[in-house]
C-alpha positions in Angstrom: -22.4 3.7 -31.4 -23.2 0.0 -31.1 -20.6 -2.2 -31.7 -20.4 -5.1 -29.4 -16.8 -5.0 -29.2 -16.9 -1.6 -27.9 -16.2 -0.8 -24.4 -19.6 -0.1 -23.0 -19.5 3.1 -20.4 -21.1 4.9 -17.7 -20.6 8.1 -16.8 -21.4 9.7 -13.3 -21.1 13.4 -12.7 -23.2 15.7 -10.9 -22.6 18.6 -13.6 -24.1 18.5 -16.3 -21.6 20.2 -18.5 -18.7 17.7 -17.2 -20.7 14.7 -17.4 -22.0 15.9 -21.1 -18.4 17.2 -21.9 -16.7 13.9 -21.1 -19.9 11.5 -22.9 -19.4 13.5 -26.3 -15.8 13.0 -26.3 -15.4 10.0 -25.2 -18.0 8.2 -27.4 -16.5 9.8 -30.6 -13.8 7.0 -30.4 -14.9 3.7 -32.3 -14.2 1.3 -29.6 -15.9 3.4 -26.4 -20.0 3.0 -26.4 -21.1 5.4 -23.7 -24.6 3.5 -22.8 -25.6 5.5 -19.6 -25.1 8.7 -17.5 -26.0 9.4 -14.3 -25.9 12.6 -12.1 -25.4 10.7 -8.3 -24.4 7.6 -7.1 -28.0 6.2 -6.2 -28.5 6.6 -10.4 -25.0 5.3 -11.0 -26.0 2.0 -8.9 -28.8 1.1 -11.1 -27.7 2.1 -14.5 -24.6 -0.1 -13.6 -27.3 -3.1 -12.8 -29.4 -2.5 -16.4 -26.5 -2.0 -18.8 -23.7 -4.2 -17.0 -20.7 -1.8 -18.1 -17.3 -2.7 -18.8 -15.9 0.2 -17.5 -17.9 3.2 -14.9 -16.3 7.0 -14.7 -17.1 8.0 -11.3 -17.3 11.4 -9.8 -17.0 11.5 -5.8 -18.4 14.3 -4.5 -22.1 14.2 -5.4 -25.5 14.4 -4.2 -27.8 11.8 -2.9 -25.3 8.8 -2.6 -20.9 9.5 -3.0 -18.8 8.3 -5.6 -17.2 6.3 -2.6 -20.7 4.0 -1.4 -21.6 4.0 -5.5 -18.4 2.1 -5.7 -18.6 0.2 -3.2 -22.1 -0.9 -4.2 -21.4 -1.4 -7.8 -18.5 -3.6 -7.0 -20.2 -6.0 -4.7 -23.1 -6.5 -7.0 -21.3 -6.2 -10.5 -17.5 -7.3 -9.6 -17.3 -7.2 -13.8 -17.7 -3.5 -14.0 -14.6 -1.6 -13.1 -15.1 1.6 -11.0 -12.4 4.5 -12.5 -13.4 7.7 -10.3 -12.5 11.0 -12.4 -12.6 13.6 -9.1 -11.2 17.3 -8.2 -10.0 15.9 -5.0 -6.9 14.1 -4.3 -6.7 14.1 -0.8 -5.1 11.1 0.7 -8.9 10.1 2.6 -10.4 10.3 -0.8 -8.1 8.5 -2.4 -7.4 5.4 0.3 -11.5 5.2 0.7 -12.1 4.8 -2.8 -9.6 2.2 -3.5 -10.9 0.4 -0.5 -14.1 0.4 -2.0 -12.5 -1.3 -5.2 -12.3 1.8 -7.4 -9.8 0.4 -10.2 -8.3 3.9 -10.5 -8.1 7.1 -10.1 -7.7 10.1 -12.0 -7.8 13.9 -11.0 -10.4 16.1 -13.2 -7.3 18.1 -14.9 -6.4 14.9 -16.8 -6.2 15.4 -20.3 -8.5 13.7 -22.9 -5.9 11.4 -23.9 -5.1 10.2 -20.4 -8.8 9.8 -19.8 -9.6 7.9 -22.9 -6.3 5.3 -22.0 -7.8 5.2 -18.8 -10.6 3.7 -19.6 -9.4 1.5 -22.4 -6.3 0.3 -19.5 -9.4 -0.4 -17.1 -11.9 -2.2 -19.4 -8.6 -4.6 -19.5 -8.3 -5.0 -15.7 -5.5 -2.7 -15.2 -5.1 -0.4 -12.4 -4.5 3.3 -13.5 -3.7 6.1 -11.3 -2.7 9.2 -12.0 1.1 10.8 -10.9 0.0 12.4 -8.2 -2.1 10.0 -7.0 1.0 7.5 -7.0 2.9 9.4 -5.3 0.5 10.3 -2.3 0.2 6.3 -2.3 3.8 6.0 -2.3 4.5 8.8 0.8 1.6 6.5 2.6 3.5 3.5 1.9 6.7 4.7 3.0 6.0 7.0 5.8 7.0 6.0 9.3 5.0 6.2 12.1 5.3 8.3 15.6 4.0 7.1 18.5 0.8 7.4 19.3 1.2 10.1 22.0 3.4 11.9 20.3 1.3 11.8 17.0 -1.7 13.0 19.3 0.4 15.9 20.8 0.8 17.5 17.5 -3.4 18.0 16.7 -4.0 21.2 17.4 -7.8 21.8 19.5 -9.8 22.0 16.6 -8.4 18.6 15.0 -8.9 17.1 18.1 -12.8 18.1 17.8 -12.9 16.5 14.8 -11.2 13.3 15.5 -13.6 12.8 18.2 -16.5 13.6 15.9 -15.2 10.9 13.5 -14.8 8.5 16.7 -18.5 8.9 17.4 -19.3 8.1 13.8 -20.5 11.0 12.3 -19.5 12.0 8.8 -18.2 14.8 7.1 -21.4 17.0 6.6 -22.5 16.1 10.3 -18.8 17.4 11.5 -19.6 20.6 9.3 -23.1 21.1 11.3 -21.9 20.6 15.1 -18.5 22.8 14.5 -20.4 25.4 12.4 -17.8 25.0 10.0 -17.6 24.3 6.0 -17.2 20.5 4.7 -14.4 21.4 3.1 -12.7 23.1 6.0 -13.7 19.7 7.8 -11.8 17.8 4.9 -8.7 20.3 5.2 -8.3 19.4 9.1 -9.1 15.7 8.6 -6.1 15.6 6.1 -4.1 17.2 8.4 -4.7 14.9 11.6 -4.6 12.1 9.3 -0.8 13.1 8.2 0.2 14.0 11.8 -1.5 10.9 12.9 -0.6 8.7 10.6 -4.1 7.5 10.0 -4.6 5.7 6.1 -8.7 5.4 7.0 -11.5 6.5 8.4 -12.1 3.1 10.7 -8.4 3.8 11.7 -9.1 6.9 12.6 -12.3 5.8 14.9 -9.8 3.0 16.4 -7.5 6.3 16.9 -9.8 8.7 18.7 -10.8 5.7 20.8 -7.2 5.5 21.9 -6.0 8.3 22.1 -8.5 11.0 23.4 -9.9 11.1 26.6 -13.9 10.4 27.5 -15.8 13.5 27.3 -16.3 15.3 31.0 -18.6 18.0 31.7 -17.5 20.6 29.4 -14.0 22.1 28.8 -13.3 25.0 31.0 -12.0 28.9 29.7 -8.9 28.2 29.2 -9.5 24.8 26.8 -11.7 26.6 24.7 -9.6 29.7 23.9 
C-alpha cells in the first residue's frame, strides 16, 4: 500500500519468519505502509536514512549492530522516526538502555496483534507506549530505595563480582561470556542480579560502581577466593 497518509514502517528482526509474520500483518491495515525490513541494526540504520519512517519496530538482540546502538543511531540522525523495540527480553538493563537511547517504547514479543498495531499507530503520534510489565519494572526502579554502597557490594556473590569488574573495564556482554567461559545469557542473568542488589539503572553506573566499590586487581586470588 501507498497511501501518503499512511504510517510508513520499518521493520527489524533477525528472523525471518517474525520479521515476515509481523510485515504481512501489519501492512494489511489501510493506514500502516510497511516500506522496509531489515534483519540487523547496521540494515535498520540505513533503510531508516532512504525511506525516513514514521514509525521503526526494533528487535534488540541481533546480529551485526543491536537494537540498542540501531536506536541510538537512528535517533540522532532521524529525531522524526520513532524507535518502538518489539523484544523477548524485559530485563531491567534492556529496558533502561533502550530508552536511554530514545526508543519511544517498548513492547515484549508475546504482545498481541492488536497491542502491536496501537502501538505503532500511538507512536507514529509521539506517544510513549510501554507494555505492563515493562511499566511496572520502570515503576519498582523508580521507587526502589537504595542501600549503601557497602552493603549493596556485600550482597554480590564471587561470580557477580567478576562480572561487575568485567563491565568496569569496559567490556561487553559477549566479551564477559569469552573470559568467564560462560553463556551471554548467563552473563545477562548475573548482570540483572548485581544490578537489583546494587541498585544500578545503567551500564555507565555500573562502571562508576565497580570503580567504587571493588578493589584494584592484585596478583591473583589465592585457594580459598576462588572456591
Amino acid at each position: 500500500m501507498n497511501n501518503s497518509s499512511s504510517i510508513k514502517l520499518v521493520i527489524v528482526d533477525d528472523q525471518t519468519a517474525v520479521r515476515e509474520a509481523l510485515a504481512v500483518m501489519l501492512d494489511l491495515n489501510d493506514d500502516v505502509d510497511v516500506v522496509a525490513t531489515a534483519t540487523n541494526g547496521e540494515e535498520a540504520v540505513a533503510a531508516v536514512a532512504e525511506h525516513q519512517p514514521d514509525v521503526v519496530l526494533m528487535d534488540l538482540n541481533m546480529p551485526v549492530m543491536d537494537g540498542v546502538e540501531a536506536t541510538g543511531r537512528i535517533r540522532a540522525a532521524n529525531p522524526q522516526s520513532t524507535v518502538v523495540v518489539l523484544t523477548t527480553f524485559e530485563d531491567d538493563e534492556s529496558i533502561l538502555a533502550a530508552l536511554q537511547a530514545g526508543a519511544g517504547g517498548y513492547l515484549t514479543k508475546d504482545a498481541g496483534r492488536d497491542t502491536i498495531l496501537q502501538s505503532v499507530r500511538s507512536a507514529s503520534h509521539g506517544q510513549a507506549v510501554l507494555a505492563p510489565e515493562v511499566q511496572r519494572r520502570l515503576l519498582t526502579l523508580a521507587t526502589r530505595r537504595p542501600k549503601p554502597a557497602a552493603e549493596q557490594a556485600a550482597m554480590l556473590t564471587a561470580r557477580e563480582r567478576e562480572v561487575l569488574r568485567l563491565i568496569g573495564d569496559g567490556l561487553r556482554n559477549p566479551e564477559i561470556a569469552a573470559r568467564l567461559v560462560i553463556s551471554e545469557a548467563t552473563v545477562k542473568t548475573h548482570i540483572n542480579n548485581l544490578f537489583a542488589k546494587a541498585d544500578l539503572h545503567s551500564r555507565a553506573e555500573a562502571v562508576r560502581y565497580a570503580l567504587s566499590v571493588l578493589p584494584p586487581e592484585g596478583p591473583g586470588p589465592g585457594p580459598a577466593q576462588r572456591a
